[in-house]
C-alpha positions, 0 to 999 in steps of 0.5 A: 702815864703807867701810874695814872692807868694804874689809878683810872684801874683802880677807880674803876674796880668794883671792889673799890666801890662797895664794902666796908671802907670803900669810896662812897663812905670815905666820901661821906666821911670827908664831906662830914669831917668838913661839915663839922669842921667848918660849923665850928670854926663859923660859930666861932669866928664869924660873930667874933669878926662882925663884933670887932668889925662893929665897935672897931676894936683889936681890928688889928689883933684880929688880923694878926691873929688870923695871918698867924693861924694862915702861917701855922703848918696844918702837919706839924700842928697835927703831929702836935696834937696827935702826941698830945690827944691820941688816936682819933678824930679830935686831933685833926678836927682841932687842927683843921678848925685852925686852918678854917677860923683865919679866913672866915674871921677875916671875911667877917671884919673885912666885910664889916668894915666895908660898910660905909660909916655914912649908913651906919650913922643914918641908921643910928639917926633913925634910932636903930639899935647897935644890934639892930644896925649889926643884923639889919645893915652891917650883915646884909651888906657884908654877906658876899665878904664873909661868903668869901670866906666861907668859901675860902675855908671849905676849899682849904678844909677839904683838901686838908682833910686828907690828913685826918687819916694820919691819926683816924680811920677815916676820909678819903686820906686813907686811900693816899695813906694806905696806898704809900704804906702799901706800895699801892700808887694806883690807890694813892693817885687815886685817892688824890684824884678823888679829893681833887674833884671833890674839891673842885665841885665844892668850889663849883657849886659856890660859883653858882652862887656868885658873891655879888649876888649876896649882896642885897 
């Protein structure tokens, strides 16, 4: 009980709040971080998903791809990458693309898939490209699938993003890594705290917007 006083104390500090290093730029910091992260990953998994989805070829490669990227450790991969690419971002931005492309490749076959060959046929029958039937038929139709995915991925990155803090300056890791280092708790649950809630907003504002609603 102490220790979370400690930390409502430290999220009500004024000096928590502004200067350099403070809440709100570790907040920008983290929400940038998974902004890019999963821009990445949805440029490179999505369209890989819905082509393999299309022509249904490697379908089982791709799932086995994506359950090995599930089972990689987002730490070790880190450590790895650390020793490999040094102090900074790059590190625990390729680490974190790799937590993020399994569920959003998943999301972009399986919701391919789901489509019903019946109107793929009938679109063809009515002389619709292959692109055409990807973008007009097979996307629409698989869009609340791949929103799933996309939730999936923004939910796991932002609460996986406290580890950038391992080898940059940077996120709302930095108070759970300085709090540690510093026998701080009040700062380290705090810091907790804030990335809990963040990550509960995100997945609330995509409750708003349900997945059947995607659905056209």
């Amino acid at each position: 009980m102490n220790l979370i006083m400690d930390a409502l104390t430290w999220l009500g500090s004024s000096t928590a709040w502004s200067g350099p290093g403070a809440i709100p730029q570790r907040i920008l910091e983290h929400l940038l971080l998974t902004a890019v992260v999963v821009s990445i990953s949805f440029i490179l998994a999505v369209p890989l998903g819905i082509l393999v989805g299309h022509f249904r070829i490697g379908g089982n490669l791709v799932q086995a791809v994506a359950g090995a990227g599930r089972a990689i450790p987002t730490l070790g991969l880190l450590t790895l990458l650390g020793l490999w690419m040094g102090i900074g971002l790059a590190a625990p931005t390729l680490a974190l693309i790799v937590l993020a492309a399994p569920p959003l490749l998943a999301g972009a076959f399986a919701g391919v898939t789901s489509v019903e060959p019946a109107t793929v046929t009938a679109a063809r029958a009515i002389g619709m490209s292959e692109w055409q039937i990807i973008r007009g038929v097979e996307i629409p139709l698989a869009a609340p699938l791949i929103l799933g995915g996309l939730r999936s991925a923004v939910t796991q990155v932002i609460a996986t993003a406290t580890l950038a803090a391992y080898t940059a300056d940077a996120g709302l890791g930095r108070f759970i890594f300085s709090g540690l280092k510093t026998r701080d708790y009040g700062e380290m649950i705090g810091g907790a705290l804030l990335v809990i809630a963040l990550a509960l907003l995100l997945e609330a504002l995509f409750a708003l917007t349900p997945q059947r609603k995607a659905r056209p």
